[in-house]
N, C-alpha and C positions, 0 to 999 in steps of 0.2 A: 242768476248772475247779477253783476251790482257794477253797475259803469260811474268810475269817477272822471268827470268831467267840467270844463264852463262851457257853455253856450255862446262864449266869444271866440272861444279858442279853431282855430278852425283843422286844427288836427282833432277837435274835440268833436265838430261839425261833420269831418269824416265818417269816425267810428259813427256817430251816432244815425248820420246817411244810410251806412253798413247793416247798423239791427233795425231802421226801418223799411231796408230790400229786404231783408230775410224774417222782415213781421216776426223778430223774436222778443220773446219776454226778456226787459230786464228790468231793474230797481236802480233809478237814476238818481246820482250821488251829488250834484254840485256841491265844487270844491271852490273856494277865491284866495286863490294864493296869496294875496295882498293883507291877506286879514293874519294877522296873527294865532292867534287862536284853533282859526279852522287848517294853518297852514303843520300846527305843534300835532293835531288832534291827527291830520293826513299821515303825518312824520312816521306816527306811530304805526301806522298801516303799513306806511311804503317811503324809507329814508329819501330816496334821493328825489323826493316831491315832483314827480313827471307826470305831466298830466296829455291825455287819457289815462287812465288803468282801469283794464276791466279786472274782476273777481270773480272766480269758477264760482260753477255750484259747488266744488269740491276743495276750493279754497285757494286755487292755483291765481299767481298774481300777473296778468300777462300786463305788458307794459308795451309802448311803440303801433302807431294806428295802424300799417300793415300785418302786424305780426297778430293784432285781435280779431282784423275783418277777417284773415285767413284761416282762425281758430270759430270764426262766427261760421264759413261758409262750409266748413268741414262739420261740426257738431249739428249745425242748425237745418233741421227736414225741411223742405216747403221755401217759399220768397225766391227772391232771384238768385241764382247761380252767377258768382262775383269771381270768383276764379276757373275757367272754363278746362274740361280737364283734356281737348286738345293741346299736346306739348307745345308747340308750336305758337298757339294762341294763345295760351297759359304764359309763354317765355316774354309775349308782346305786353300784354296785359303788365307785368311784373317789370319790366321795362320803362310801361310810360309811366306808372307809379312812381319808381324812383325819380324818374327825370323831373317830374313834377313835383314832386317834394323837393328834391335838391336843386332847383332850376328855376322853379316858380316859387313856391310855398315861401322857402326860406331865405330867397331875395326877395321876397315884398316885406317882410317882417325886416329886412335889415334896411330897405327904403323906406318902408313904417318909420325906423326909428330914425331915421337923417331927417326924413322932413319935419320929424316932432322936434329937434335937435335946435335951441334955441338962435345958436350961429352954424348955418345950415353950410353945409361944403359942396358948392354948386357943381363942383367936379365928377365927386365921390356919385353925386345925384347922378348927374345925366352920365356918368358909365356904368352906371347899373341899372337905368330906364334901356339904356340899349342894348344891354343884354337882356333883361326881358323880351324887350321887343322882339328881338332873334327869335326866343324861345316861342313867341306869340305867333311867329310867322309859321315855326314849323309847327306848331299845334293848327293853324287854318289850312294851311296845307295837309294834315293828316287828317282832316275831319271832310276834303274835298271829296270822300269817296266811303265814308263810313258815316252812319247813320251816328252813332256814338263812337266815342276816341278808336276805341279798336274793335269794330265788326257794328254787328247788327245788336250787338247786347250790350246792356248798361255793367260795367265792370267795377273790380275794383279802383283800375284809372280810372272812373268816371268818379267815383268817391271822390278821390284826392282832388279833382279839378273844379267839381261844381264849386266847393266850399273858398277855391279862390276867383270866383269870376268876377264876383260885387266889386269887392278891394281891384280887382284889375283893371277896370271900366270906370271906373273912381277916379284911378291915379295914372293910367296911360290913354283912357279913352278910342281901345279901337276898332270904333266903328264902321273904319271900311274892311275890315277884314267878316268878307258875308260870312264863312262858314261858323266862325265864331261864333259870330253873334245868332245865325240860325240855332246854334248849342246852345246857347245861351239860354234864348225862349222855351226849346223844350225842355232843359232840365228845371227852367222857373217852374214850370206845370206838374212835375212830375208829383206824386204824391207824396213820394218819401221825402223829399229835400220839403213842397210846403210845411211840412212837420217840423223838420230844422230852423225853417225860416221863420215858424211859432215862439221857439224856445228862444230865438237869435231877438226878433223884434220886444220878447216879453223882456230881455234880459237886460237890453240896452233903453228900454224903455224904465225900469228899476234903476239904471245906471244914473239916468237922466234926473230921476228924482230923489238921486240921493240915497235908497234902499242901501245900495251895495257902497256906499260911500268910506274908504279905509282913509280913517285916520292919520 
């Protein structure tokens, strides 16, 4: 398999969580959309330039980080079991992924860009810090009774949320919320995510010097 990715990306930080629960082999692609060159070279692979995209062994092009982790947990023997095959808990699981991507994920990426926004709209800011925040309360409240987001087992929600907790504690700061932040500490430790946070510190540390520096 062949995972095209950045290591900033945090739907990229997902998948890549994903194949190190399930200790699978792949062939890691960084992509920098920013560049020209490697962005014409991607095109060729895969037009509409989305990034994650894994690549079968068999050539199939799967595209969207729930739709790989779920093609990871099905093909790949061994590592953690990310989709649990109680319907029930399988329904929950599949549930807080979406919310988190649609809830969290891609309101912090739209507050990413207001606050980078050189004439900032204080408005636009603080109604979407508080919906977050909503979002933040019902995540400490679900986690007041589950070791991980949903049961005793690290999930696919758990993919989706580790890779936003830095950016969340960054830009909302909250620290009274215990349960959180007790998730917090253990997914810092966890082994798969230290491996992400390898790729995440090497990548922004490149950034810093200018390696990855686009024209």
């Amino acid at each position: 398999m062949e995972l095209f990715y950045h290591p900033l990306s945090r739907y990229s930080q997902k998948v890549l969580l994903g194949l190190y629960e399930k200790q699978a082999n792949f062939f890691p692609r960084v992509v920098e959309l920013r560049d020209p060159v490697q962005r014409a070279e991607f095109a060729q692979i895969y037009p509409p330039c989305k990034l994650p995209l894994l690549k079968t062994s068999d050539g199939l092009l799967l595209p969207e980080s729930s739709i790989i982790i779920e093609y990871l947990d099905r093909q790949v023997r061994g590592g953690t079991r990310l989709l649990p095959d109680m319907p029930s808990v399988n329904l929950r699981v599949r549930l807080w992924d979406r919310l988190i991507d649609n809830d969290l994920n891609n309101q912090l990426f739209v507050l990413e860009q207001l606050l980078n926004e050189s004439r900032q709209d204080e408005l636009k800011i603080r109604q979407l810090r508080n919906r977050l925040w909503l979002t933040l309360q019902e995540l400490d409240n679900q986690l007041a009774d589950n070791h991980w987001l949903v049961g005793d087992g690290f999930t696919l929600a758990d993919c989706a949320l580790v890779p936003c907790l830095d950016t969340l504690f960054d830009l909302l700061t909250p620290f009274e919320l215990d349960n959180l932040c007790r998730y917090r500490q253990q997914a810092n430790i966890r082994g798969a995510w230290e491996l992400v946070t390898d790729e995440i510190t090497l990548a922004q540390a490149e950034e810093t010097a200018g390696v990855r520096n686009i024209p």
